[in-house]
N, C-alpha and C positions, 0 to 999 in steps of 0.2 A: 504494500500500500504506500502512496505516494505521502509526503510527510501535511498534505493538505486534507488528504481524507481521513491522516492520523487526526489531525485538528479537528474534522468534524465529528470523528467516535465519540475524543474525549470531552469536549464543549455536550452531547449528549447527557451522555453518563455523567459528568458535573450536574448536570440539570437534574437528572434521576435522583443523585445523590442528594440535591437541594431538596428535591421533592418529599423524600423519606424522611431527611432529617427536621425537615419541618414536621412533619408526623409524628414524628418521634417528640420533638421538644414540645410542641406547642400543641399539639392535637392528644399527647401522652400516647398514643397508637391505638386510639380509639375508634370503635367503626362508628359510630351513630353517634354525629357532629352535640346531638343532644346533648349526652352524660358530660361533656365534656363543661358546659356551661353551666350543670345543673351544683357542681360541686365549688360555689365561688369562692376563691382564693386567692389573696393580694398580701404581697407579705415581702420586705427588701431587707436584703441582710446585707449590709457594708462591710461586716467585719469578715478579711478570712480566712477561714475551716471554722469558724463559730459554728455553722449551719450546723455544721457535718459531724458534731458530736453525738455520739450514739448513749443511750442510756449507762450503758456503763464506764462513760468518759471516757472512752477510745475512739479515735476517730474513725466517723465508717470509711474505707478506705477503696471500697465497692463503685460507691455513687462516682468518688472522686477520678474514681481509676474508668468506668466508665464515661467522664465526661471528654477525660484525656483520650479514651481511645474511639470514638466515636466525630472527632475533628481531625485525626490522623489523614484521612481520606484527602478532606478539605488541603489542608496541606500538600498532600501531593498533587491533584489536581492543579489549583494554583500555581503549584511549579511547573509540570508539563506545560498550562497553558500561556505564561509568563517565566517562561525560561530566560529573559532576559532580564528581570528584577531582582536585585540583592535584596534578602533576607528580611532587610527593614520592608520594603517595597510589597514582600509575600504576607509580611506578616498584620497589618493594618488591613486587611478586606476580611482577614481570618479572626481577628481581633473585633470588628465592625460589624462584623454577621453576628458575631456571640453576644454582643452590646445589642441588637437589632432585637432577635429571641428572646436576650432575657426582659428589656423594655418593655414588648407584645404582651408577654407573660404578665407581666405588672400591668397594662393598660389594660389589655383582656381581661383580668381577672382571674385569669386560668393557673395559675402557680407563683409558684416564690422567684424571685428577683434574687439571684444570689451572686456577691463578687468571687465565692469558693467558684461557681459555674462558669462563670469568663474567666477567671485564672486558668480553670479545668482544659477548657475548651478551645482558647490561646495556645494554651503548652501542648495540647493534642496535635493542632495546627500547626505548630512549629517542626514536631517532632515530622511531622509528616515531610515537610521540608528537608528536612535534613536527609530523614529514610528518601526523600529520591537523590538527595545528591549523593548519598552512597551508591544505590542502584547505578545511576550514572556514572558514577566509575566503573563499576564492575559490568555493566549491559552496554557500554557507548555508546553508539548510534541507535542502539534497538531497544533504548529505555522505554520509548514513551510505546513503542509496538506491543511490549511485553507487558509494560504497565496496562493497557489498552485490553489486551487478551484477558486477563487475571481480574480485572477490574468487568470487564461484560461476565465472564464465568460467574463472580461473585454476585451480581447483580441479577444475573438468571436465578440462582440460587437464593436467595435472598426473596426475588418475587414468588418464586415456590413456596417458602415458606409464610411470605404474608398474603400470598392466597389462602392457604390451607390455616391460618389466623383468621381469613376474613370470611370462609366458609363456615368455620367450627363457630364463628361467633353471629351468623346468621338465624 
């Protein structure tokens, strides 16, 4: 594939990617747009890991570790698609989306406002960065190919299972 039709897989799949993950934060992975509004909650925590203390003062490390790996994506995309932006350059649109969701969450009413969650979700994003400029060394020219492949397999896979989510909850 010529490195223009690479550009048009991955500019997709970012979208997919956007699509889910908005489901996921802001919709909580709910099918019926309903329950979602029905449970209204507005809540901002500035301080953080405040959130993220679990009843027996250990931090849950669960929420946190999923917020970091669930922006990984985001990171790497952004690099395929802006391969020519240092670090700082990647990291403000991956920063800005997480600013974006947690805002929505708080205007919406739909969840807590947490800066644990843009820290989370920042560092996921970074980390993703970095994981392709590794890849990029080790894959040269056939990163974003490889990235491209890996990334539709995971996303077929992925719709598999949130069909079979949105059946069972039919």
């Amino acid at each position: 594939m010529n490195n223009r039709k690479q550009q048009n897989v991955t500019k997709v799949m970012f979208i997919i990617y956007l699509i889910v993950l908005t489901w996921i934060i802001l919709f909580k992975m709910q099918i019926h747009i309903t329950e979602i509004f029905q449970a209204r909650y507005r809540n901002v925590n500035l301080v953080p890991f405040q959130g993220s203390l679990a009843t027996n003062k250990m931090t849950a490390f669960k929420e946190i570790i999923m917020n970091v790996i669930i922006f990984v994506p985001y990171g790497v995309y952004i690099s395929m698609l802006k391969e020519n932006w240092n670090i700082l350059k990647k990291t403000a649109p991956i920063f800005l989306t997480s600013l974006a969701y947690e805002s929505l969450q708080y205007i919406l009413s739909i969840g807590a406002s947490d800066i644990t969650d843009l820290i989370g979700n920042t560092l996921g994003g970074i980390s993703g960065v970095v994981l392709f400029l590794l890849l990029s060394k080790v894959l040269k020219d056939n990163t974003i190919k490889v990235i491209n492949i890996l990334a539709l397999i995971g996303t077929v896979f992925m719709a598999g299972l949130l069909g079979m989510l949105v059946i069972a909850n039919l």
